[in-house]
C-alpha positions as CSV (number, residue, x, y, z in Angstrom):
1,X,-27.9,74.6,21.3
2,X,-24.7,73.4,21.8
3,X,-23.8,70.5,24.1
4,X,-21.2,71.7,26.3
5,X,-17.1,70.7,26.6
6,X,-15.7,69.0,29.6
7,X,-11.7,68.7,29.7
8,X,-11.2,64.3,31.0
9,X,-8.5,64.5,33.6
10,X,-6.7,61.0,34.9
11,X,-4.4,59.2,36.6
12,X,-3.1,55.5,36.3
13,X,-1.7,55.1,40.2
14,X,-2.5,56.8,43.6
15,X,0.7,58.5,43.7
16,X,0.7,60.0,40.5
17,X,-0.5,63.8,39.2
18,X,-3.8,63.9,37.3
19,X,-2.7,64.9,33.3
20,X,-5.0,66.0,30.4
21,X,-6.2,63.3,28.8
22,X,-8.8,65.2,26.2
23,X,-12.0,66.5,25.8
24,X,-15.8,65.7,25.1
25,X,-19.0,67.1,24.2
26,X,-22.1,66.2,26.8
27,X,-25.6,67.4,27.9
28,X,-25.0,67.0,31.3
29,X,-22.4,66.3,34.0
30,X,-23.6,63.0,34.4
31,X,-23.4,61.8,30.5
32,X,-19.7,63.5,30.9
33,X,-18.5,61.1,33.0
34,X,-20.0,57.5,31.1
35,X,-18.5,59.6,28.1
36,X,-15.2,59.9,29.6
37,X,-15.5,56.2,31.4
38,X,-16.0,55.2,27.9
39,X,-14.3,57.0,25.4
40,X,-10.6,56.8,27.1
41,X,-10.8,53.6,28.3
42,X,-7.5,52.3,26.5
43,X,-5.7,52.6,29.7
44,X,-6.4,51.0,33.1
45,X,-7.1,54.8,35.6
46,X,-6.9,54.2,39.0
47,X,-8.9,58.2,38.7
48,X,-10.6,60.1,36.1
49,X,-12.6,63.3,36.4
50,X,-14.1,65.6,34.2
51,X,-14.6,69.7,34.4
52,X,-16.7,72.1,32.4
53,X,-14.3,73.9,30.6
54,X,-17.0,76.7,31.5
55,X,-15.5,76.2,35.2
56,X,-11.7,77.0,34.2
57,X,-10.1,79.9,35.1
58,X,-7.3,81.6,33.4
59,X,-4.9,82.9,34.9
60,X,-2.5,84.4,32.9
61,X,-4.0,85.6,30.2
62,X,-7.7,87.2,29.6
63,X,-10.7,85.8,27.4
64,X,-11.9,82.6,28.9
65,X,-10.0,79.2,28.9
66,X,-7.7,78.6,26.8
67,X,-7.8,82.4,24.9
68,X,-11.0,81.1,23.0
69,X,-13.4,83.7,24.8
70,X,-15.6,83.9,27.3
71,X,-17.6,80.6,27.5
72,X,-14.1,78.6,25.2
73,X,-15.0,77.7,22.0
74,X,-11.4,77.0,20.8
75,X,-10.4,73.7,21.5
């Protein structure tokens, strides 16, 4: 089975939007977020959180996030 994808959002101040900052692979929600502590660590985030990209919701078009079908397969 595979291990599903969680889209890393951050942000370096308080003040400041979160932005896309990639995209992992883990078991569970838990391992998602030591994954995303430690994979993009190059900067110093004042935030970081991750999402299933099972969770996201399109809005404007149809087929899942990101047009990859239902569940998003395309990265």
């Amino acid at each position: 089975m595979d291990e599903p994808v969680y889209e890393v959002f951050a942000r370096k101040s308080r003040g400041e939007p979160l932005r896309h900052v990639g995209y992992l692979n883990a078991p569970d929600p838990e391992l998602a977020r030591v994954y995303a502590w430690k994979t993009y660590d190059e900067e110093k985030w004042f935030e970081m959180c991750v999402v299933p990209r099972s969770a996201i919701i399109a809005v404007n078009r149809g087929g899942g996030p990101f047009g990859g079908g239902e569940g998003g397969s395309g990265r």
